[in-house]
C-alpha positions in Angstrom: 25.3 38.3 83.7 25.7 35.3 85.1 27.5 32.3 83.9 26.1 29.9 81.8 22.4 32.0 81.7 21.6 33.0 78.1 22.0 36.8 76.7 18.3 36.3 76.0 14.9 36.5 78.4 13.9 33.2 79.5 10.0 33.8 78.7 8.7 30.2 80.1 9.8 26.6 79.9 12.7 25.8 77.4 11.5 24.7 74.4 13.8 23.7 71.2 14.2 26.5 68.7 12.3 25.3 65.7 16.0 26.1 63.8 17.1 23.1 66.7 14.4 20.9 65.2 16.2 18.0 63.1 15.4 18.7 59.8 14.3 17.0 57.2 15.5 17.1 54.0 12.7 17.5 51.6 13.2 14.9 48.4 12.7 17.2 45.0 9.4 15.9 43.0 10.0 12.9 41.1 9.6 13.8 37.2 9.8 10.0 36.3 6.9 7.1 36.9 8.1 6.7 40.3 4.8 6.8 42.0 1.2 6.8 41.0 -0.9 9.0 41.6 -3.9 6.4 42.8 -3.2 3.2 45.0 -2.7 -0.2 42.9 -5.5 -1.6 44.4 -7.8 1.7 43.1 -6.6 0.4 39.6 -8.5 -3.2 39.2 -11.9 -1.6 38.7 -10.6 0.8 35.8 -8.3 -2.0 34.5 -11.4 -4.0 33.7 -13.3 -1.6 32.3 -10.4 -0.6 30.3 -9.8 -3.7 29.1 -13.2 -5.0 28.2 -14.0 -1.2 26.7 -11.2 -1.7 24.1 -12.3 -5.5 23.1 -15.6 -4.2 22.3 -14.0 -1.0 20.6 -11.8 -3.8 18.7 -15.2 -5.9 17.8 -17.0 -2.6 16.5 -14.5 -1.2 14.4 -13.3 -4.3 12.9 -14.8 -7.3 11.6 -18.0 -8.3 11.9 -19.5 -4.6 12.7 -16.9 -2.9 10.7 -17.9 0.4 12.4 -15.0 3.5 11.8 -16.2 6.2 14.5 -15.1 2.9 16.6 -11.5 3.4 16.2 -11.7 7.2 16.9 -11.5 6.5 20.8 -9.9 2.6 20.6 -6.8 3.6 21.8 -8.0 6.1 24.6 -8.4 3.2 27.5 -5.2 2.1 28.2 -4.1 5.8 27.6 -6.5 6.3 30.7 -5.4 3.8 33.0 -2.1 3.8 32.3 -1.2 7.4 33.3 1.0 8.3 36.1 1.8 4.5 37.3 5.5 3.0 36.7 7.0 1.5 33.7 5.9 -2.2 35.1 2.4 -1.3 35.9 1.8 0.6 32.9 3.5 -2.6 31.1 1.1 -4.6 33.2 -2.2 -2.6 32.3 -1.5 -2.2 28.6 -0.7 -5.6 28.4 -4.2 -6.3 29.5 -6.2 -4.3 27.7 -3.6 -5.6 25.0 -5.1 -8.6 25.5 -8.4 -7.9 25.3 -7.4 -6.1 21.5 -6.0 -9.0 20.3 -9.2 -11.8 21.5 -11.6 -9.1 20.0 -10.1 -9.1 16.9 -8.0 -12.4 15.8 -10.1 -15.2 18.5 -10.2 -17.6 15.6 -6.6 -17.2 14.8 -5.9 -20.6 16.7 -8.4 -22.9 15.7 -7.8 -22.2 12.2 -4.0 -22.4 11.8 -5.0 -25.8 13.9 -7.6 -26.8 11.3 -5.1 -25.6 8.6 -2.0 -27.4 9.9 -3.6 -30.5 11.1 -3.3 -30.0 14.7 -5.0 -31.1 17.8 -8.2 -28.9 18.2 -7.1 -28.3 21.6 -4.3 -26.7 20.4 -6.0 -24.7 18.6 -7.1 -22.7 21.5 -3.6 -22.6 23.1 -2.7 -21.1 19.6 -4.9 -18.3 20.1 -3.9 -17.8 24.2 -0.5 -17.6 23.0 -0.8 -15.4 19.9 -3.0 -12.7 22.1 -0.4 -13.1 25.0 2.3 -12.1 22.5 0.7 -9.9 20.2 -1.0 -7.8 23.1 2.4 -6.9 24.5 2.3 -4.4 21.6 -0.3 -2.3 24.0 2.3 -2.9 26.7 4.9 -1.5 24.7 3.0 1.6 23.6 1.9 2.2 27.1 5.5 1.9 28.8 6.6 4.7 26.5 3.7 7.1 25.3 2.7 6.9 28.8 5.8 7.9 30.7 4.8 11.2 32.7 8.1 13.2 31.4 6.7 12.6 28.2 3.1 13.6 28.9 3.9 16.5 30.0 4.9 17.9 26.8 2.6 19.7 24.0 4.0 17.3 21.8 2.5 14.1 23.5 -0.1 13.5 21.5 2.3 13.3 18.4 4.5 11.9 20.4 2.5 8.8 21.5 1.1 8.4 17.3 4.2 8.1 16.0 5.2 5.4 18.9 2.5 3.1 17.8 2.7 3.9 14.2 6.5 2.4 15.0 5.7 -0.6 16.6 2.4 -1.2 14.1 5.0 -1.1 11.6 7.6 -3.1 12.9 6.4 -5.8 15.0 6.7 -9.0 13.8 2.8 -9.7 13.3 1.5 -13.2 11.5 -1.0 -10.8 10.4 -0.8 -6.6 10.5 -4.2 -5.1 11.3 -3.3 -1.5 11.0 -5.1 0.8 13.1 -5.8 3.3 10.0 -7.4 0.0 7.8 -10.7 0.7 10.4 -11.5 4.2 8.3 -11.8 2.0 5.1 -15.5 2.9 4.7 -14.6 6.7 4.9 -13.1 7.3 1.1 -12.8 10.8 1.8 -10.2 10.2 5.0 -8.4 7.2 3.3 -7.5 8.8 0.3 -4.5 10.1 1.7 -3.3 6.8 1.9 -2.5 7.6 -1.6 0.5 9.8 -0.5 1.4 8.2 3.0 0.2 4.9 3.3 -2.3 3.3 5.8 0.7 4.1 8.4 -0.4 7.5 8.0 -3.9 7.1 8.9 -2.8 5.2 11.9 -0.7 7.8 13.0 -3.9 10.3 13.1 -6.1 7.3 14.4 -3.7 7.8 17.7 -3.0 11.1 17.3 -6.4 11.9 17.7 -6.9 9.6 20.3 -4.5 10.9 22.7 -5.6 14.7 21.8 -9.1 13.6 22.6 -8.5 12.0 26.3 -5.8 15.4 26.7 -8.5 17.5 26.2 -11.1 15.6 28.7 -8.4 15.5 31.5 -8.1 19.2 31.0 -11.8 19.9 30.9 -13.2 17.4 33.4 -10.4 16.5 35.6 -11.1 18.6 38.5 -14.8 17.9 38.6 -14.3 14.1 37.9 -12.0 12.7 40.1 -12.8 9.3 39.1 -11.5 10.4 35.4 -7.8 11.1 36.9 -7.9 8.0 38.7 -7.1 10.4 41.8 -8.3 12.1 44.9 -10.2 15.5 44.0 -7.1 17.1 45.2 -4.0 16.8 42.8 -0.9 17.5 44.0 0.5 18.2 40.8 -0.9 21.0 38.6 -0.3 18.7 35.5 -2.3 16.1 36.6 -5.4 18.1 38.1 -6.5 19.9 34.6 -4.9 23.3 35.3 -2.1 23.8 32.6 -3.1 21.1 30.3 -5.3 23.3 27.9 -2.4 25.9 27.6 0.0 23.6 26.7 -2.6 21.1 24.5 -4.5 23.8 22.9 -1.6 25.0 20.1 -1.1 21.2 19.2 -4.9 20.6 19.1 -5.2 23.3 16.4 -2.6 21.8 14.3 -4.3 18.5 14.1 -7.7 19.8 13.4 -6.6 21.7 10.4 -4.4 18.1 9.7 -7.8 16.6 9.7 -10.0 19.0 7.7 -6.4 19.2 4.7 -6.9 15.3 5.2 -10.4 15.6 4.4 -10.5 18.0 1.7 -7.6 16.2 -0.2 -10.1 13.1 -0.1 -13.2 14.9 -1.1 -11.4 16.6 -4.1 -9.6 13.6 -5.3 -13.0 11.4 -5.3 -14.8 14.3 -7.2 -11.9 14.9 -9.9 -12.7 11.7 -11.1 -14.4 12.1 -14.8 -16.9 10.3 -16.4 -14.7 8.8 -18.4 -12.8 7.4 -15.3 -15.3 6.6 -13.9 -16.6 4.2 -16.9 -13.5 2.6 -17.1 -14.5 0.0 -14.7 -18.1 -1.2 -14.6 -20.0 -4.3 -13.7 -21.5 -6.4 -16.1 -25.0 -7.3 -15.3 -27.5 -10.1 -17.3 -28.8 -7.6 -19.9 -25.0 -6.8 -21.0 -23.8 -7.3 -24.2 -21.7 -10.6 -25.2 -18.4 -8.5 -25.9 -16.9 -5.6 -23.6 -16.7 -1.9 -25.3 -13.1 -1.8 -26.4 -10.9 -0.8 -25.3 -12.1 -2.4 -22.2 -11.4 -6.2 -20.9 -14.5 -8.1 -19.7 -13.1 -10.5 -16.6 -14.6 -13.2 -14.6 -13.7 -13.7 -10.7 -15.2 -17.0 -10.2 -15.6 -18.2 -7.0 -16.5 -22.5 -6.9 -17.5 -22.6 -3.5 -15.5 -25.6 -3.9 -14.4 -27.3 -0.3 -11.6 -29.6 0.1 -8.4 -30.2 1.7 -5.7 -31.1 -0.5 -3.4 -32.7 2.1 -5.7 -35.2 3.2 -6.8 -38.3 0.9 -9.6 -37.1 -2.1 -10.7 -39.5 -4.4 -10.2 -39.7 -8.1 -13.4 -39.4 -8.9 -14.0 -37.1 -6.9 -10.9 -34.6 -8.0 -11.8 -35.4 -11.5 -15.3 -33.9 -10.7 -14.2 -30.9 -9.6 -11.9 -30.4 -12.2 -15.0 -30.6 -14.9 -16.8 -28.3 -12.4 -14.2 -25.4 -13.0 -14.2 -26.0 -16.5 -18.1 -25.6 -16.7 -16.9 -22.1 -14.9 -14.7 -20.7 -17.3 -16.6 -22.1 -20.1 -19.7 -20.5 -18.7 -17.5 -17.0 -18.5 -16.7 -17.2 -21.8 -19.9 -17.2 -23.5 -20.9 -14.1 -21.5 -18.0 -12.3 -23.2 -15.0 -12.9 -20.5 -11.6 -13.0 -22.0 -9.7 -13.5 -18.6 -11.0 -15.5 -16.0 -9.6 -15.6 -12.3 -9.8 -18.7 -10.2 -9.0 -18.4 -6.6 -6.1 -20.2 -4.5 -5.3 -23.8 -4.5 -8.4 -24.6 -6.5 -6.3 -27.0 -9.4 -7.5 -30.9 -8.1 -4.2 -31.7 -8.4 -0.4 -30.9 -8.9 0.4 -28.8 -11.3 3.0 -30.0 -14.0 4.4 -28.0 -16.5 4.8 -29.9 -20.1 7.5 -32.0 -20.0 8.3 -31.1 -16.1 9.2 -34.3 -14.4 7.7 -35.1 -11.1 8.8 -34.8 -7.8 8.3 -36.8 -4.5 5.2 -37.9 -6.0 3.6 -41.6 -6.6 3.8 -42.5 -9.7 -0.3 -42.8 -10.3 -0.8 -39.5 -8.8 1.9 -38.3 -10.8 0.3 -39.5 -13.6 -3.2 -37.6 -12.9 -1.4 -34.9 -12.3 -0.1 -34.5 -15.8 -2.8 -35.6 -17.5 -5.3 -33.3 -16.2 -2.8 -30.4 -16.2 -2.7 -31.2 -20.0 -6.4 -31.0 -20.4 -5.9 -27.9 -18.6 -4.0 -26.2 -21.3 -6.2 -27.9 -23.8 -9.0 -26.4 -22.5 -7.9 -23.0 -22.6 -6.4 -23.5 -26.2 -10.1 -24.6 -27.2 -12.0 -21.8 -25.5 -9.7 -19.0 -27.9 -7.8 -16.0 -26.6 -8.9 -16.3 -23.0 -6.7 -16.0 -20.2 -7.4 -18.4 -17.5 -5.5 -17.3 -13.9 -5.8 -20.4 -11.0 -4.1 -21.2 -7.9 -2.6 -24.6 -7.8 -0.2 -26.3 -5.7 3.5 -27.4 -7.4 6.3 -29.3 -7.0 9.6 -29.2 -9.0 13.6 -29.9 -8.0 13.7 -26.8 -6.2 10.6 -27.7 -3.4 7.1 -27.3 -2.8 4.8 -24.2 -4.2 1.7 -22.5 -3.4 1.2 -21.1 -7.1 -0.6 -19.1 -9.1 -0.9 -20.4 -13.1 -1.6 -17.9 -15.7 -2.4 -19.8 -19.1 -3.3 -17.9 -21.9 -4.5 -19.3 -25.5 -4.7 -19.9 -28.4 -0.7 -20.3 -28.1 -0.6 -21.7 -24.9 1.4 -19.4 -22.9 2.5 -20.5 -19.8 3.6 -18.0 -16.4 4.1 -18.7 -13.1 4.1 -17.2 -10.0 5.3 -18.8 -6.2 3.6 -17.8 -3.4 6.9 -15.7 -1.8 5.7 -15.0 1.8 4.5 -18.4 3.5 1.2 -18.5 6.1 2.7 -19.8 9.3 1.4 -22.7 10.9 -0.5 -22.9 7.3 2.2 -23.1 4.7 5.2 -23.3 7.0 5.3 -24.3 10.7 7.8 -22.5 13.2 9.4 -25.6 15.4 8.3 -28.6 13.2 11.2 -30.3 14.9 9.9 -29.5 18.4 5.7 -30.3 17.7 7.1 -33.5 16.1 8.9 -35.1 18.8 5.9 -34.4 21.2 2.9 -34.9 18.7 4.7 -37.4 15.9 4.8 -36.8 12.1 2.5 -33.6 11.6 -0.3 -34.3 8.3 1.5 -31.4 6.7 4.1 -33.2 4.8 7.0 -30.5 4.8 6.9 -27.0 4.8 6.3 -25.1 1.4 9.3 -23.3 0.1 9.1 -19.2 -0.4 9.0 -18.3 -4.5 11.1 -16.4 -6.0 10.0 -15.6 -9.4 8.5 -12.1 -9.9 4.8 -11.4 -9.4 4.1 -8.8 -12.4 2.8 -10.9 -15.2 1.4 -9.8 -18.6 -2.3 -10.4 -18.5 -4.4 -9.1 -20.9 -1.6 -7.2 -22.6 -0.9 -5.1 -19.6 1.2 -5.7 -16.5 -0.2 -6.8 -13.9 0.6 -7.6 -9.8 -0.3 -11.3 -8.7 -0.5 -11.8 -4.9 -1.9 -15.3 -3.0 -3.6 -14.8 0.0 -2.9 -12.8 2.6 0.4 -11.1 0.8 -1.8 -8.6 0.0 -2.5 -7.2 3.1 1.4 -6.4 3.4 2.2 -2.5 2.4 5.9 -2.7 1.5 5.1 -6.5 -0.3 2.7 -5.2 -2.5 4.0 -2.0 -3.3 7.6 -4.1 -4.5 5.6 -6.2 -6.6 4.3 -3.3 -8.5 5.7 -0.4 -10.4 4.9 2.2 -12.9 3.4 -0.2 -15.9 1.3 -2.1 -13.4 -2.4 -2.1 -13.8 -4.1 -4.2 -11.6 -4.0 -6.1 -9.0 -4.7 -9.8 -9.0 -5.0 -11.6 -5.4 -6.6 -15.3 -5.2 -7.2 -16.5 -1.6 -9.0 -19.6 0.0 -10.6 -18.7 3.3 -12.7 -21.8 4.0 -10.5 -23.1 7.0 -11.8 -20.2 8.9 -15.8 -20.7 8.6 -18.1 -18.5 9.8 -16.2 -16.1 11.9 -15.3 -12.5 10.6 -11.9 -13.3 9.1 -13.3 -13.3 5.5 -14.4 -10.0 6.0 -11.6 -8.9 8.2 -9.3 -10.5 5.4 -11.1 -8.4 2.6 -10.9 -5.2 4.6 -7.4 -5.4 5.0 -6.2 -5.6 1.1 -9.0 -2.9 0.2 -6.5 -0.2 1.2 -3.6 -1.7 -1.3 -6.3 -0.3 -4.1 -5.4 3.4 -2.5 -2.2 2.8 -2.0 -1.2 1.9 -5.5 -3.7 3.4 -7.9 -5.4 0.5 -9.3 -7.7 -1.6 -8.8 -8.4 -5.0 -7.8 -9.6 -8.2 -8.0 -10.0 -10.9 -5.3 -10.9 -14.6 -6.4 -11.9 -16.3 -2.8 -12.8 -20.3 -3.1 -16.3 -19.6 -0.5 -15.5 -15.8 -0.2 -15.9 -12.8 -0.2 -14.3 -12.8 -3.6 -14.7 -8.9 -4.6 -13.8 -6.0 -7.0 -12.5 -2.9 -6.1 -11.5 0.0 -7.5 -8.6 2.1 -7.3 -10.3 4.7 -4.6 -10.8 1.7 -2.3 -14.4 1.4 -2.9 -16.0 -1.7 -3.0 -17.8 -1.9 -6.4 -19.3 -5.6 -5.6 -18.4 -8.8 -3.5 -19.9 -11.9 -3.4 -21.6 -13.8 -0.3 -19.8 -16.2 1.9 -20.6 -19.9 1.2 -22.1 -19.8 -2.4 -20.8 -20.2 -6.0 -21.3 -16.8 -7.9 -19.0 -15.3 -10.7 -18.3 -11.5 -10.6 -18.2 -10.1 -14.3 -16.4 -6.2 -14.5 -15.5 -4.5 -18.1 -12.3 -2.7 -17.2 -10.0 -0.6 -19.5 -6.7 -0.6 -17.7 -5.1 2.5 -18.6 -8.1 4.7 -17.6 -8.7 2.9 -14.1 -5.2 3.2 -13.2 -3.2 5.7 -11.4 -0.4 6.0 -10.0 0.4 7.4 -6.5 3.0 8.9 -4.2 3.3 6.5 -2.0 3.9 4.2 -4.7 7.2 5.9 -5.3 7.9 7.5 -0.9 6.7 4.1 0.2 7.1 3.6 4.4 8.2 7.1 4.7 5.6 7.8 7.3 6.7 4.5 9.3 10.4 4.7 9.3 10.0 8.8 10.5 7.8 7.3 13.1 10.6 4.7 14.1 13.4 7.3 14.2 11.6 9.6 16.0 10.2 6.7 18.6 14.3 5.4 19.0 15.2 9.5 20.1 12.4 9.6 22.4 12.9 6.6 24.0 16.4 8.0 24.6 15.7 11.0 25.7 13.2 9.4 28.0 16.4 7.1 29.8 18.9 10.3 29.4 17.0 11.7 31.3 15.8 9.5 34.1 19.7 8.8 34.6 20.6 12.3 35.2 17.5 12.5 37.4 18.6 9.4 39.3 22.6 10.8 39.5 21.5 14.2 41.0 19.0 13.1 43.5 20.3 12.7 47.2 21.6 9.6 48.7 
């Protein structure tokens, strides 16, 4: 051989070996949100339709429509266009759709805390731009994590992404919690459960099913529908194009479907082991009824005035003095048609209560002196009309502050119990940054904020224990279960919902406290100044309400140790909510364990 001539036949032009080639160094799949699998720009069409599909969702499972099958796929939009982006995007989009939740369901949120607190109207709608801003980053939140691709593709996702929510439904710090699981209300048979877990509970298979349901579309109709994984037809990743999904969705599936059917049959029997005798125990009392209850039942009265005033501004004498005769006429009209207790809703007393011999505080002294005379002819009143029990929402003052109260006077004796409004209506009751809105808008109409009670809300009415709440307090799980316990039963709540008008917050209000009835075992009445004042019993169902706008009194014969029972969850409480909140903490974790080894062992 020659030198410098190759050991191998020359066959033609040299040409690099494809081993000379410089190679590239081929970058291992990403398992995180690194990339998406559709452009951005592919996203604004499906981001819209997301968002305005889950407003109108919102609208038909909540007030007005009030429509449960609603809720069954509310949570399955931002699920959809959320998958496969990064942790900002997805943040993005579920903020959006987030958005769209919160305007559906609380739009009149602003111009009523305005109304309420004396505000600008203006600022009314600010209120509401900033309180669906804020609240709808609870969507963000829940997409970030439930929708995080390492996540998704476990069997477990599903679960995974309910107990997520349930977690941040929970623990958020909401002016007013909605629950997800309060939208099956008109189901008894899937509520009852409640009974056990809590509305948590039914929130966490609201999502469950919701992210089973869009699992088992992507794994059906994925291939075919490219459009429905928001990708070209051609997938690069198994996971994503349909392929493996049913294997690893179908065990889990199972397990919620017999979850369902156990969830339904526990509802089912417990609403048909009801006797006849329970059954009786709480009736309504119609114009042909008898003067006087069967004992040992308890006729009541939930009045509701229809009366419409606000306290904080200036109201006549006269015209205070009038209303005050008008309640009377009430309770004296309940009493001939056999009520022994009679329930007045919140705030309804013309003027500040005074206890006998309570001096008065930060008041003039000629309103101070209407005050206790006509809180005087109060107590004479029910002293004259026998042994009735007359329960009224009144506003207070004494050394230690301002109240929102709820006076129970019972006769002939005289007996006098109080109860303090203990968590405070922001914005209403109490306004976050007084000092701030008050150097840019002056001295706000709302005097000073009203101080938190602190005296107990189980009061003896009737001879049996029972749970006073004011306004919304009663749409708060843990806050009403607290205020009850073994010997309680009933529940009391008085509420004044006229600063919200005609928008679907009475009924949205109402819905909300219907599942405390479940919850605790017993049932309850609702006094609402223009309404819906309502009875329900202890199953959650609605055994009569009143219509919005109109004086009407609801008369119901109950016998308190038959309609009452009491729970689990009245003893487990949160269990289902603090599991959920434990397990969302280890995958969120897990979830950053693991992008940081990811990140350590990739290449440079």
């Amino acid at each position: 051989m020659m030198a410098g001539m190759s050991d191998e036949p020359q066959t033609g032009p040299l040409e690099p070996r494809p081993e000379q080639e410089p190679r590239r160094e081929q970058q291992p799949a990403p398992r995180h949100d690194v990339r998406d699998i559709a452009a951005p720009a592919t996203r604004l069409v499906p981001a819209l339709v997301a968002t305005l599909t889950t407003a109108l969702l919102t609208a038909l499972a909540f007030a007005p429509w009030l429509r449960p099958e609603a809720v069954l796929v509310l949570f399955v939009p931002v699920l959809w266009v959320t998958r496969g982006l990064g942790p900002r995007r997805r943040l993005w989009l579920g903020w959006i759709c987030g958005l769209g939740l919160e305007l559906a369901k609380t739009y009149w949120v602003g111009p009523a805390g305005a109304a309420v607190a004396h505000l600008p109207g203006w600022l009314g709608y600010v209120l509401t731009a900033v309180h669906a801003a804020f609240y709808g980053l609870e969507l963000g939140l829940f997409a970030v994590v439930a929708g995080s691709r390492t996540l998704q593709r476990s069997p477990l996702w599903p679960l995974a992404a309910a107990a997520i929510w349930v977690a941040i439904e929970y623990f958020s710090p909401r002016i007013f919690p909605w629950f997800a699981g309060n939208a099956l209300h008109s189901w008894l048979f899937a509520v009852q459960s409640a009974s056990l877990l809590g509305v948590s509970w039914l929130s966490l298979l609201v999502v469950w099913w919701n992210a089973t349901l869009l699992t088992i579309a992507l794994a059906l109709f994925g291939r075919r529908a490219p459009w429905l994984m928001l990708a070209p037809a051609a997938a690069p990743d198994r996971t994503e194009s349909g392929r493996r999904l049913p294997a690893l969705g179908v065990p889990l599936a199972i397990v919620l479907g017999v979850v369902i059917i156990a969830n339904s049959v526990f509802g089912l029997v417990r609403l048909n082991a009801e006797t006849d005798a329970e059954r009786a125990a709480l009736r309504l009392v119609g114009p042909e009824a008898s003067l006087k209850p069967v004992a040992p039942a308890i006729r009541f009265a939930v009045v509701q005035p229809n009366i419409i005033e606000d306290w904080w501004k200036a109201v006549s004498r006269k015209r205070r003095t009038a209303i005050f005769e008008q309640l009377v006429a009430f309770a004296r009209a309940a009493v001939q048609r056999g009520a022994s207790i009679v329930i007045f809703p919140e705030g309804v007393f013309p003027f500040h209560y005074q206890s006998d011999g309570a001096p008065c505080v930060d008041m003039e002294e000629d309103y101070c002196t209407y005050s206790k005379r006509f809180s005087a002819r109060l107590r004479a009143t029910v002293r004259a009309l026998g042994t009735v029990t007359l329960v009224l929402g009144s506003l207070r003052r004494d050394k230690t502050g301002h109240y929102n109260s709820a006076i129970v006077l019972s006769g002939p004796g005289g007996r006098e119990q109080l109860y303090d409004k203990r968590v405070l209506l922001e914005f209403g009751e109490t306004i976050p940054g007084r000092r701030t809105l008050e150097g840019i808008f002056g001295p706000l109409p709302l005097g000073r904020d009203l101080v938190e009670g602190t005296r107990s809300p189980r009061l003896r009415i009737g001879g049996r224990e029972a749970s006073l709440s004011i306004c919304y307090e009663a749409i708060l799980p843990r806050v009403m279960r607290t205020s009850s316990t073994e010997l309680t039963r009933l529940l009391i709540n008085l509420t004044s919902d006229e600063w919200f008008g005609d928008t679907p917050e009475p009924r949205f209000h109402l819905l909300l406290q219907q599942m405390r009835s479940v919850e605790l075992g017993v049932p309850l009445l609702r006094s609402a100044n223009t309404g819906i004042s309502a009875v329900v019993d202890r199953f959650g169902r609605l055994v009569a309400s009143s219509r919005l706008n109109s004086a009407s009194t609801i008369l119901v014969d109950i016998d308190l140790d038959r309609a009452a029972r009491r729970p689990l969850y009245a003893s487990l409480g949160e269990l289902i909510a603090w599991l959920s909140l434990v397990a969302s903490i280890a995958i969120g974790v897990g979830l950053y364990l693991d992008r940081r080894r990811t990140s350590s062992s990739s290449p440079a």
